[in-house]
N, C-alpha and C positions, 0 to 999 in steps of 0.2 A: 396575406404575408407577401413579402417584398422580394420576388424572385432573383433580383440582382444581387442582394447580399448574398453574401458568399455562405455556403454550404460545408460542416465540416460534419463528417462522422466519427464518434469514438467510441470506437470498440473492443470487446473483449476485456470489458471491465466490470469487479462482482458491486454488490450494492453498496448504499450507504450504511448499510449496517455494520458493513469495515467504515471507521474516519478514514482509512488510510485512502480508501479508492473514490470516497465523499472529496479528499483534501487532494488528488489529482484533479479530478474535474476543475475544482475551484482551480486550481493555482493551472491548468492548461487555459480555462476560458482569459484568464488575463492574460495569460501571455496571447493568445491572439485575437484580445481585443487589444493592443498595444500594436500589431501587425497588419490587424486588417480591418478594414470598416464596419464595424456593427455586424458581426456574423452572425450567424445561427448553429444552432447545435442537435445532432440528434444523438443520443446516447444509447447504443443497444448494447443489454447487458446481460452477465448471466443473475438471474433472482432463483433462491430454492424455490419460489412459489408464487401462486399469483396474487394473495395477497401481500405477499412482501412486494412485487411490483407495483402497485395499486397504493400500498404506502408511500411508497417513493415520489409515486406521477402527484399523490395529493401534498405531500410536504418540499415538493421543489418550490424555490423560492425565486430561481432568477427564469424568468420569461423567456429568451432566448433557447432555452434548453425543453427539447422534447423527446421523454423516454421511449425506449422500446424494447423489448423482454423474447431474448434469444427461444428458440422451440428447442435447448440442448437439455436433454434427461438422464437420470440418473435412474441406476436401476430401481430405487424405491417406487422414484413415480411411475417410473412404465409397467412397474408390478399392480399398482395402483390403478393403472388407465391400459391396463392389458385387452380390454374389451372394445376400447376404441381403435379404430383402424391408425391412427396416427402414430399410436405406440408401435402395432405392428410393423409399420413402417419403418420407424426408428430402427427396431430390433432387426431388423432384414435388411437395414443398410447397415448396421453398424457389425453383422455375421458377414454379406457376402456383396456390397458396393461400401464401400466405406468412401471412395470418392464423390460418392453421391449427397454422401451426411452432410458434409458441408453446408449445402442447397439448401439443405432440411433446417440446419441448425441458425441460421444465419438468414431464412426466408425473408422473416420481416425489413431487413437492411436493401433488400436486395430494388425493391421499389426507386429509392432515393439514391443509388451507384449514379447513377447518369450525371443528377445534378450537382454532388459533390465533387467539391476541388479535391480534398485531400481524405484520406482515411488512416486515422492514429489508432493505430492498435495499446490503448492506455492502460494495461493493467499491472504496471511496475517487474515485478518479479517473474510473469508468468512465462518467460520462453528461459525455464530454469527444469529438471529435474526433482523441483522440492515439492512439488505435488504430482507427479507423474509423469509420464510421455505430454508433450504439449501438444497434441495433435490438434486439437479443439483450435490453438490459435496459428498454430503452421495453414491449418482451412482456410481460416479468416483471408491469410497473406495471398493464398493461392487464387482466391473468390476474387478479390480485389488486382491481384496482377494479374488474371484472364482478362479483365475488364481493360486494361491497360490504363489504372487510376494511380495517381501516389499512393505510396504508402507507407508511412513514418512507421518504426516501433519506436515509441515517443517516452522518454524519462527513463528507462529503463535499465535492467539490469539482464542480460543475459550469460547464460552458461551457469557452471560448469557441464557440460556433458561426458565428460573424458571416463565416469563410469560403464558407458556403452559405446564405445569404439564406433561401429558400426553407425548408430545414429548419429555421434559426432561427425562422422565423415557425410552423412547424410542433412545436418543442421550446416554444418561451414558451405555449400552448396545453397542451400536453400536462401541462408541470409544474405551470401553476396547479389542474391535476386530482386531482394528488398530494396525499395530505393533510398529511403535512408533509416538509419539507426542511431537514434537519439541516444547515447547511453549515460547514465545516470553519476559514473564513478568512475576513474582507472581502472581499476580493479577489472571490469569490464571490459574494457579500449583495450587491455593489455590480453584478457583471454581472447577476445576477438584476434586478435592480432595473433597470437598464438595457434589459431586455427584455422590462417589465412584470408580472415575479414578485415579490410581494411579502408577501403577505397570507397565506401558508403557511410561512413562511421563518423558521427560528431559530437565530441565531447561539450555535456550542458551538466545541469544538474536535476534534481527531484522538482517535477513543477510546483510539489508540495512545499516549498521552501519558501513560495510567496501568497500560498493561501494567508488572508486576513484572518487575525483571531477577532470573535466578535462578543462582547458581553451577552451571558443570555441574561433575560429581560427579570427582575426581583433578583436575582441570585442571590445579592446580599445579605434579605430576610431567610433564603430556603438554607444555603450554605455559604455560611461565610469562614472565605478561605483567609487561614495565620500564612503569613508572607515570610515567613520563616521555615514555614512547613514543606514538607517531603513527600516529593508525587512517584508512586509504583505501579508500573503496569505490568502485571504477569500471567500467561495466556494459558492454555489447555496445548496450545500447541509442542510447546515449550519439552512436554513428557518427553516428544520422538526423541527429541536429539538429548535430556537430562539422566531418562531413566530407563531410555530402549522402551520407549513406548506406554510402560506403567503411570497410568494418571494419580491411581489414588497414592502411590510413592508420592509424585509429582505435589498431588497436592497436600502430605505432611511434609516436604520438604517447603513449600508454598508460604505453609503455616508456619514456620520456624525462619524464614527468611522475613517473615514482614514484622515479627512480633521481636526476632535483634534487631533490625532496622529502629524500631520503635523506641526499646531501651536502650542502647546504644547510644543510640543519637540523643535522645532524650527530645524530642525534637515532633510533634503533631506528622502523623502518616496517613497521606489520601491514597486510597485505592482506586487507577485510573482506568477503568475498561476503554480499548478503543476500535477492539471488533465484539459485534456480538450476534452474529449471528447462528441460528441454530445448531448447525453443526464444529459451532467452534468462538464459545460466549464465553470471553474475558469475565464478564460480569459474573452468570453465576460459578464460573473458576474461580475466581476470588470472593464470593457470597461463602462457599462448602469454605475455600484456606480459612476465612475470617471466621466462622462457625467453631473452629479445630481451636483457637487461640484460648487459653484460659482467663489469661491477667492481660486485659484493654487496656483497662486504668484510661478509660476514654480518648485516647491519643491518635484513636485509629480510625479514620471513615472512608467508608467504602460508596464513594460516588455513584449516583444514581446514571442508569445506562440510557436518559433521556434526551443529552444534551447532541446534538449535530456533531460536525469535523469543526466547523468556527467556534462554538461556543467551549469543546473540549480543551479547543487551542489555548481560547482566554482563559479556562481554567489551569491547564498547563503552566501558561504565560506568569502568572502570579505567584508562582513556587522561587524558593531557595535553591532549591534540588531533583532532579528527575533522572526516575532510572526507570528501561523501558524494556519487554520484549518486542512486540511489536514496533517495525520499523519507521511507520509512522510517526505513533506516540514520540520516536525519539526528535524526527525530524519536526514535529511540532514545538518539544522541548528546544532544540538548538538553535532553530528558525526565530524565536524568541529570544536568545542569548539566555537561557536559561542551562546551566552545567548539567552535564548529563551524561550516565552512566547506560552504555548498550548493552544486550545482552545478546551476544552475536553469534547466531547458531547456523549464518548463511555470509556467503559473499558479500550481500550488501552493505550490513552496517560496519565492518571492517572498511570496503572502501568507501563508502563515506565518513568515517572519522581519518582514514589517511588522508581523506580529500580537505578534509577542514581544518583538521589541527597535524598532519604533516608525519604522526603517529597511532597508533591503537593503543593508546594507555589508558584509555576510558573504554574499554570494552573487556567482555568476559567471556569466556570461552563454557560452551554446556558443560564442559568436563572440569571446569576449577567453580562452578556457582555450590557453593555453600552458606548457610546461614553465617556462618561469623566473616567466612571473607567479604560476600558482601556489604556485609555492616562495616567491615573494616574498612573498604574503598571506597564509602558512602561518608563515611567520618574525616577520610583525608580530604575527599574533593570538598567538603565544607568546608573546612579550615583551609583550603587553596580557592576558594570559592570566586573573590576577587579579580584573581590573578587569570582563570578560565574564564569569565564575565568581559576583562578586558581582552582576552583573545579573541571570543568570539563576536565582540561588538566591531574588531579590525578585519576579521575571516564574511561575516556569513553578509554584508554588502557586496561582495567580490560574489560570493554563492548564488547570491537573486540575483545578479546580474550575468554570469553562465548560465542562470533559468532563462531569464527573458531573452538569453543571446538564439534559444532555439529556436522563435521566430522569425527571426533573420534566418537561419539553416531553411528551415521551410519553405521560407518565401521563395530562396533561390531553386529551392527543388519545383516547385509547382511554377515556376518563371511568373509570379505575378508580379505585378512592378507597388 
């Protein structure tokens, strides 16, 4: 391997078995291979397990990129691996050195610090409140500025924290340390700004905005998609913020949303999983909703959870219509100019529809998603279909080009010429 080329790390990012964190990688390695000569990549990430790592390392496709699989546990496995001393370790830094965890969790990375130019902390949402205290990637920052390396939080979406006082004041401290913060949307820049981050902060967009969609290979013979048809992505995750946490609510509510979509519209509905992984599978969330429906009347298919972040895309890509929960799923939809309905239960996809169409009149709030409203906003934006098609064919070249402009921000941080 070719020492000179340039060395990037990106971390703090979960598998491909989200498209969403598949469809950062893709859309970061263009933006800098567009910046810098033929780089290389090492990607350390969190996997539930080590055969989902192991799937990863055999189904990556671009060369450049070489995985590596964080030592961070969850209490399953360390109840699982309580006999080996590594668990106990775990468990003894994360009671009484929790300073320490870092080192532990992040070992693997820690080899290749020296020779990397920069390290992107890529995992979109995660320095957010919406999965817990972020301490796992506050570590990362810390590992990385001991070292005295860059360190981007790269596309990103951070905050709200103003729930916990306390850690707010302790996050506005922490990030103006970071040397720069890529953020993803307004919405962002503006909470930043609000908690006295300011002076590290540069407005880009979702790198996900210029991942390529890619035909996967027969599609035509296995499923062949009506270009008139209506793509729906609806998650497990969706309960917390629909029904205070009730899944199986969630999922006859699931079932009543896709089956008025159907009649309603009158109009062919793909079911689009775009995470699946085991603790939180689009797929079989919508396998149990689709089960619940009585009268198909064939109209309904629910997508096989096979296809990559590229190939979901070009399935995406071929639609009339998309409505998403998952925030990718959307940015696959609109990065296509395909019209598309969010279901916006977080920061993000609010500001990225102010950011694109200048309003949130394509998003829905956990607290108005009912089966007839959304058939009904799914009916309108058809019949305005045109009219949003020519918006965003004028909006999302200006979007890939705030994507690629983050390369440029980088460059100047890491002073490479």
């Amino acid at each position: 391997m070719d020492d000179n080329r340039p060395l990037f790390i990106l971390a703090g990012n979960g598998p491909y078995t989200n498209r969403g964190c598949e469809a950062i990688v893709r859309g970061t390695t263009k933006i800098l291979r567009e910046h810098f000569k033929d780089p290389r990549f090492i990607c350390l990430s969190h996997f539930r397990s080590e055969e989902q790592f192991r799937r990863q390392c055999l189904e990556e496709y671009d060369p450049a990129i070489t995985h590596l699989h964080s030592n961070r546990m969850n209490k399953k496995q360390a109840l699982r691996n309580f006999w080996k001393s590594e668990a106990w370790s775990y468990a003894y830094r994360s009671l009484f050195n929790p300073a320490s965890l870092r080192y532990q969790v992040y070992r693997d990375m820690l080899p290749y610090l020296d020779d990397a130019i920069a390290v992107l902390s890529v995992g979109g949402d995660n320095y957010s409140l919406d999965y817990g205290v972020p301490r796992l990637f506050t570590g990362l920052d810390d590992i990385v500025l001991e070292k005295k390396k860059p360190l981007a939080i790269w596309g990103a979406s951070v905050g709200p924290f103003s729930a916990m006082p306390d850690y707010e004041r302790y996050m506005s401290n922490h990030l103006r340390e970071v040397t720069g913060i890529f953020a993803r949307e307004s919405a962002t820049i503006d909470y930043l700004k609000s908690i006295g981050v300011t002076r590290n902060v540069y407005p880009v967009a979702d790198p996900a905005f210029l991942m390529d969609s890619v035909k996967p290979e027969g599609i035509e013979d296995i499923l062949p998609i009506d270009e008139e048809g209506i793509g729906l992505n609806l998650s497990p995750l969706m309960a917390k913020y629909v029904t205070g946490g009730d899944l199986e609510a969630w999922t006859g509510m699931a079932a009543s949303i896709i089956e008025n979509v159907a009649k309603k519209t009158g109009i062919p509905v793909y079911l689009i999983p775009h995470v699946t992984n085991p603790n939180s599978n689009d797929y079989e969330f919508m396998q149990r909703a689709f089960s619940l429906i009585r009268d198909r009347n064939g109209s309904i298919t629910l997508i096989s959870p096979e296809y990559n972040a590229a190939g979901t895309k070009w399935i995406i890509s071929r639609l009339a219509l998309f409505a998403g929960a998952r925030t990718h799923s959307t940015i696959a939809a609109l990065s296509s100019g395909v019209p598309t309905l969010s279901f916006a239960y977080s920061i993000k996809a609010q500001g990225i529809n102010r950011d694109i169409f200048g309003h949130t009149d394509y998003c829905m709030d956990p607290g108005a998603l009912n089966a007839e409203e959304i058939a009904s906003r799914m009916t309108s934006m058809l019949d305005e279909n045109a009219a949003i098609r020519n918006n965003l064919a004028g909006r999302i070249p200006d979007v890939q080009r705030t994507a690629f402009s983050a390369g440029v921000g980088l460059k100047r941080l890491i002073r490479v010429n």
